[in-house]
Backbone as XML, in Angstrom:
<?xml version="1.0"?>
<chain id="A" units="angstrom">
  <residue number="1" name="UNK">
    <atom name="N" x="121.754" y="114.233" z="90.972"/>
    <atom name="CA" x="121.383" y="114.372" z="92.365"/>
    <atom name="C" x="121.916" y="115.660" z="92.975"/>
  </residue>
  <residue number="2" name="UNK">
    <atom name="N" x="122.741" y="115.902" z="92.263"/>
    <atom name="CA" x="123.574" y="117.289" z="92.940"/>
    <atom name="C" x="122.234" y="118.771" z="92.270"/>
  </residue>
  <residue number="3" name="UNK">
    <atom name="N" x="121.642" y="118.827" z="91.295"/>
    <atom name="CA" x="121.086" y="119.747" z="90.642"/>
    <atom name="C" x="119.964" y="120.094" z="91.997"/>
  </residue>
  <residue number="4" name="UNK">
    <atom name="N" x="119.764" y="121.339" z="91.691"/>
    <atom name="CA" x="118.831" y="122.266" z="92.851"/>
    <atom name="C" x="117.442" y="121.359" z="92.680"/>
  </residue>
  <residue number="5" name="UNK">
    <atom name="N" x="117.114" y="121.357" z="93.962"/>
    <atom name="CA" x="115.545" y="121.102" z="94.086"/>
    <atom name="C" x="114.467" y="121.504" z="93.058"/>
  </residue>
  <residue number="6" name="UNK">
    <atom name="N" x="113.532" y="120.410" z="92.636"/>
    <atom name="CA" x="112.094" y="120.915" z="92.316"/>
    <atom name="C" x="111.231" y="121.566" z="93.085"/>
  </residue>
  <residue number="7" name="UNK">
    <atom name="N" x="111.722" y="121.209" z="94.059"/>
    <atom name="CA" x="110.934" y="121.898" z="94.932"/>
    <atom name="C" x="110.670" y="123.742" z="95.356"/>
  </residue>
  <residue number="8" name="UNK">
    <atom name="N" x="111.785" y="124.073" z="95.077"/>
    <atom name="CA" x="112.068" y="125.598" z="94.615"/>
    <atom name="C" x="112.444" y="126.363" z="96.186"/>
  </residue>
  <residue number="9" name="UNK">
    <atom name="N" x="113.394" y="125.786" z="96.757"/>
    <atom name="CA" x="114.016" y="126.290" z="97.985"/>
    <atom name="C" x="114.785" y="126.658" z="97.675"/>
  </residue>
  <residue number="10" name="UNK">
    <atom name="N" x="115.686" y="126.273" z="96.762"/>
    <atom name="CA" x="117.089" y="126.823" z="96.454"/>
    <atom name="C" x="117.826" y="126.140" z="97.012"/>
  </residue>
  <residue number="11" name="UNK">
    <atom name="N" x="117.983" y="125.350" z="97.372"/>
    <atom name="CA" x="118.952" y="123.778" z="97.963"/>
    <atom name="C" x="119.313" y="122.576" z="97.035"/>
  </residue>
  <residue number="12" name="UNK">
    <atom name="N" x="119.941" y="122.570" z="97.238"/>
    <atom name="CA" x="120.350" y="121.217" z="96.484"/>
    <atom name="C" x="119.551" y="120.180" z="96.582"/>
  </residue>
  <residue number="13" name="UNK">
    <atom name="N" x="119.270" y="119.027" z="95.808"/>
    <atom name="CA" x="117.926" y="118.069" z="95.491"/>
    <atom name="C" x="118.334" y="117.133" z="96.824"/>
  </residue>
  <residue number="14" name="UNK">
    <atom name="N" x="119.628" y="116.794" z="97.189"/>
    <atom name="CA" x="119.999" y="115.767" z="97.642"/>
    <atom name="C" x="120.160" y="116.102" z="99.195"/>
  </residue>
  <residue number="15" name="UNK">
    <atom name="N" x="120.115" y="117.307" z="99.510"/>
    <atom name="CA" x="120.277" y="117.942" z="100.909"/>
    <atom name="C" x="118.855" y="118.538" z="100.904"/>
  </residue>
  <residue number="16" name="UNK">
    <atom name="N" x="117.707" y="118.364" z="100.670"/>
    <atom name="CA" x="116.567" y="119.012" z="100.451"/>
    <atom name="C" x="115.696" y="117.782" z="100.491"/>
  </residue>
  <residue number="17" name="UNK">
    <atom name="N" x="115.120" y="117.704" z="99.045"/>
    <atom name="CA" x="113.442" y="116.299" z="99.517"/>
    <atom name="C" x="114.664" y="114.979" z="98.940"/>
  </residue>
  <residue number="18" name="UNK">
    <atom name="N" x="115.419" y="114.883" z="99.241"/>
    <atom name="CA" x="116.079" y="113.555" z="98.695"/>
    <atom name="C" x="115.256" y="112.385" z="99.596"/>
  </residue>
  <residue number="19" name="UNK">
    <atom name="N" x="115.721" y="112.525" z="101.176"/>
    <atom name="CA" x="115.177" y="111.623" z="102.104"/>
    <atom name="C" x="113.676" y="111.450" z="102.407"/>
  </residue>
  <residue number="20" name="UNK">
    <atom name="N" x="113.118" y="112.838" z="102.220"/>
    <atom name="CA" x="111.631" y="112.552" z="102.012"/>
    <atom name="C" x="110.956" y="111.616" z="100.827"/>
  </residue>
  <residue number="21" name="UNK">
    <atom name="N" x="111.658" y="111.678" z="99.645"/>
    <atom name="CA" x="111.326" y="111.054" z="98.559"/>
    <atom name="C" x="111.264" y="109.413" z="98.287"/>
  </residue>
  <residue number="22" name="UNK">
    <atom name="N" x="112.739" y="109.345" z="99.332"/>
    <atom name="CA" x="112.722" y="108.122" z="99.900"/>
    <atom name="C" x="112.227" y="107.191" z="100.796"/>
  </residue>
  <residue number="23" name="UNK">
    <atom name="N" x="111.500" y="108.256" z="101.260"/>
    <atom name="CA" x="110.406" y="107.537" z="102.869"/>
    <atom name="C" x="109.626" y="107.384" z="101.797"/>
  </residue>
  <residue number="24" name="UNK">
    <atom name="N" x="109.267" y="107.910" z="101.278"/>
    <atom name="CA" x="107.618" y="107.966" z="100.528"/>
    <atom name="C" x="107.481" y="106.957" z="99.481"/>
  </residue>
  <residue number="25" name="UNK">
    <atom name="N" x="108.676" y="106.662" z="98.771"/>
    <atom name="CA" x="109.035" y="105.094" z="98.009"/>
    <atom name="C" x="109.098" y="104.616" z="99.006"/>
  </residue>
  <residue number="26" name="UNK">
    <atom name="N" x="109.518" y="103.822" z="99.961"/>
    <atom name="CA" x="109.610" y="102.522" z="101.065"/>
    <atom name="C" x="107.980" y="102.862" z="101.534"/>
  </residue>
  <residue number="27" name="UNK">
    <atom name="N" x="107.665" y="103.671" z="102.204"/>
    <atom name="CA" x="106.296" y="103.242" z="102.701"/>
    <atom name="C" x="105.070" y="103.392" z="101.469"/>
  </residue>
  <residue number="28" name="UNK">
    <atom name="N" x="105.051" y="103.358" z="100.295"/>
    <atom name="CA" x="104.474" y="103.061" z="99.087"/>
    <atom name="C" x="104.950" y="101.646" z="98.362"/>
  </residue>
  <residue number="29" name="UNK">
    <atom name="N" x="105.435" y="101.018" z="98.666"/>
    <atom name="CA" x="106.226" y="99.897" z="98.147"/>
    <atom name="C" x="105.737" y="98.838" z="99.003"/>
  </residue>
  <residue number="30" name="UNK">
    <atom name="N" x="105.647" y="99.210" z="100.558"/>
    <atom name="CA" x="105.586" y="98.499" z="101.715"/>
    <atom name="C" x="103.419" y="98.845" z="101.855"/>
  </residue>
  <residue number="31" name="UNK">
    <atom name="N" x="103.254" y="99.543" z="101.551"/>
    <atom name="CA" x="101.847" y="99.408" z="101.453"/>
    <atom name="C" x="101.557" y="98.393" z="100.091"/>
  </residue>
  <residue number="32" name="UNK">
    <atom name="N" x="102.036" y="98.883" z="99.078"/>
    <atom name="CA" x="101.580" y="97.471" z="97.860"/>
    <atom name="C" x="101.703" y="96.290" z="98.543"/>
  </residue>
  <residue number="33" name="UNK">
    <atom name="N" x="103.146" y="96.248" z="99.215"/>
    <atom name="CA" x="103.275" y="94.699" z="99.431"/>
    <atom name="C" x="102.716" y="94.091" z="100.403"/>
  </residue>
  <residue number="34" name="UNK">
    <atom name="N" x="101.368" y="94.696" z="101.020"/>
    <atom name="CA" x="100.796" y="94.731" z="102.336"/>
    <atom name="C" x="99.306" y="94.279" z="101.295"/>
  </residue>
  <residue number="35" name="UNK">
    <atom name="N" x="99.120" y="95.372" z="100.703"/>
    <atom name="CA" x="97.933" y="95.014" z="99.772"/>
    <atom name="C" x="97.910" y="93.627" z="98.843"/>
  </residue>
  <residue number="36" name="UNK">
    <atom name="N" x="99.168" y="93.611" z="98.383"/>
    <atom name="CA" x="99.144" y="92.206" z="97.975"/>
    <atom name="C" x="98.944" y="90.746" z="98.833"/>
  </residue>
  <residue number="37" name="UNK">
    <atom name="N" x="100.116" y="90.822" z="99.678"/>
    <atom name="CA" x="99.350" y="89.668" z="100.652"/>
    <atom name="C" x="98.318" y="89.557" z="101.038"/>
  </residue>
  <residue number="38" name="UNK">
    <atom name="N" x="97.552" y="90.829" z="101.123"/>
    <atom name="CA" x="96.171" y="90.768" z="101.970"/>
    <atom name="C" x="94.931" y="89.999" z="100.790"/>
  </residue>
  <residue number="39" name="UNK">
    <atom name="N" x="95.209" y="90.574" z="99.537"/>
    <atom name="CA" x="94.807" y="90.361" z="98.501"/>
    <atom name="C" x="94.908" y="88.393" z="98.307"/>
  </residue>
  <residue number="40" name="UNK">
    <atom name="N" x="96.073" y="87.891" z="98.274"/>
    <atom name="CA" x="96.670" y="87.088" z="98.143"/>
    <atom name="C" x="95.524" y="86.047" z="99.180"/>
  </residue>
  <residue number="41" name="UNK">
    <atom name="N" x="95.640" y="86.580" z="100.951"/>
    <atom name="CA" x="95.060" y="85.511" z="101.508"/>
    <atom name="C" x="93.573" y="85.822" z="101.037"/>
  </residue>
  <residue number="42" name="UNK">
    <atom name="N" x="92.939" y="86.796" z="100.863"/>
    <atom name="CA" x="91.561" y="86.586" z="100.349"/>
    <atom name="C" x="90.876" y="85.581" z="99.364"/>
  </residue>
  <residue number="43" name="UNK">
    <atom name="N" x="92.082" y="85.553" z="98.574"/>
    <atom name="CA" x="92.035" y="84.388" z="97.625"/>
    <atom name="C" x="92.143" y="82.501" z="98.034"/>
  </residue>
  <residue number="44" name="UNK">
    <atom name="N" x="93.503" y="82.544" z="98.582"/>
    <atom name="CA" x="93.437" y="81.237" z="98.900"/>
    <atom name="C" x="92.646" y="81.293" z="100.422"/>
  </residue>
  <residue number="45" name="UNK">
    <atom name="N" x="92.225" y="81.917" z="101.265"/>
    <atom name="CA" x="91.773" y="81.478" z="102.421"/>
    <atom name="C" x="90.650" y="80.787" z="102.715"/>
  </residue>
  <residue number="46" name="UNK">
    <atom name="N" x="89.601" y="81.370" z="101.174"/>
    <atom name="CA" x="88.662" y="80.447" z="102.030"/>
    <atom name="C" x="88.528" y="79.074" z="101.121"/>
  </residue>
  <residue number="47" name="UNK">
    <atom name="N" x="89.423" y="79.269" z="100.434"/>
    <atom name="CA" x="89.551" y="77.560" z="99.854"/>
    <atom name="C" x="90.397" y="76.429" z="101.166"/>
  </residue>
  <residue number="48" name="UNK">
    <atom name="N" x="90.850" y="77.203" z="101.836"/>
    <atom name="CA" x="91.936" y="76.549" z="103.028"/>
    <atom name="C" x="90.904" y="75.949" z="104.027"/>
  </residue>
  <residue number="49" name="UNK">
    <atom name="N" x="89.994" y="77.070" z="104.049"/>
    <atom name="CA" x="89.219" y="77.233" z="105.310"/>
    <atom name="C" x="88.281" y="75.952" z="104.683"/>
  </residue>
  <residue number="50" name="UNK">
    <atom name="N" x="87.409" y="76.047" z="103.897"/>
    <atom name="CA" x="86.875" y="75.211" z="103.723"/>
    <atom name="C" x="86.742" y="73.997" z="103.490"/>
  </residue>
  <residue number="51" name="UNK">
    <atom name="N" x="88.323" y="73.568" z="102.796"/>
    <atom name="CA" x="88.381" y="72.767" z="103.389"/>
    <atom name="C" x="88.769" y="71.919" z="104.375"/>
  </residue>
  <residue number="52" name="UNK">
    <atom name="N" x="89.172" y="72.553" z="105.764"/>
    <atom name="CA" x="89.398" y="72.485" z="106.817"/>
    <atom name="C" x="88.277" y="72.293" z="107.314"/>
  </residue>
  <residue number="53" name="UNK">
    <atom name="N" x="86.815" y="73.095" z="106.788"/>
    <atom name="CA" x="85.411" y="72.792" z="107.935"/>
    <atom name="C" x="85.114" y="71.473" z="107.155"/>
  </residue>
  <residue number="54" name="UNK">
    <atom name="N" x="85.411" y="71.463" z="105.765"/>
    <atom name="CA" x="84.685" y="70.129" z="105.393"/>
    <atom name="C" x="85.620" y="68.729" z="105.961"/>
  </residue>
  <residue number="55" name="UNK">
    <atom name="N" x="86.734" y="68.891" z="106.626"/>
    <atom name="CA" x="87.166" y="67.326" z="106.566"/>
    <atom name="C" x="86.672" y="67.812" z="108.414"/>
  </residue>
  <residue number="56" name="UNK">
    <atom name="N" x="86.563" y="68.337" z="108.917"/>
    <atom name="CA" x="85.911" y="68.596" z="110.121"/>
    <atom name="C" x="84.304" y="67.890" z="110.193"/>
  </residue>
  <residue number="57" name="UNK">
    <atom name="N" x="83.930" y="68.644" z="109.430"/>
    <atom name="CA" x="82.198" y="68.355" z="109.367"/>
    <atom name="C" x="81.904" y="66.928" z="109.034"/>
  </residue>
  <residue number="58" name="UNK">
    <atom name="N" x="83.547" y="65.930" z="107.935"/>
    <atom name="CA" x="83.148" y="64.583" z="107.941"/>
    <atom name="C" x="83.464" y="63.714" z="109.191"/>
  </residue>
  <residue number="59" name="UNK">
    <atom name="N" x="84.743" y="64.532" z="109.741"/>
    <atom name="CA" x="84.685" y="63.605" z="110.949"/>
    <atom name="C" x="83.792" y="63.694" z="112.128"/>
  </residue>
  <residue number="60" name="UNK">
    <atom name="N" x="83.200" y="65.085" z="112.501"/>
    <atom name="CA" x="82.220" y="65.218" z="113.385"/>
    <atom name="C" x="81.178" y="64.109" z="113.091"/>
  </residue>
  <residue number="61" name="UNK">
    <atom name="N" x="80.785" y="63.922" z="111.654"/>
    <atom name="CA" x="79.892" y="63.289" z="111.350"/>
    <atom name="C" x="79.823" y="61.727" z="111.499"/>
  </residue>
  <residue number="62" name="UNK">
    <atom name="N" x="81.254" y="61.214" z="111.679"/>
    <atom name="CA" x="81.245" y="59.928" z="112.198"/>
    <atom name="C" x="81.237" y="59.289" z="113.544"/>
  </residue>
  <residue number="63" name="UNK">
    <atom name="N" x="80.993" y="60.660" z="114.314"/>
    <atom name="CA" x="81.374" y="60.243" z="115.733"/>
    <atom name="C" x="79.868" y="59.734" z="116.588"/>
  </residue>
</chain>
């Protein structure tokens, strides 16, 4: 961490893109895990949903 930047400023790695590198892992990490849930309810939702309209649609149907 101490070795000069890739970046080619001539700074040290860790006083240079250290903290940028690190935003960019957390909000890449935090987008997967955004994509996954979203992913996730696509899957179970409309099994939820449906059957939520179907025990709906049987009781509407008895009234």
């Amino acid at each position: 961490m101490n070795d000069p930047c890739a970046c080619g400023r001539g700074e040290k790695y860790k006083k240079c893109c250290l903290s940028a590198d690190e935003t960019s892992d957390f909000q890449y990490r935090r987008q997967l895990n955004l994509e996954s849930d979203f992913s996730d309810r696509l899957i179970t939702g409309p099994s939820w949903s449906f059957g939520y309209y179907s025990t709906l649609g049987s009781l509407l149907g008895e009234i």
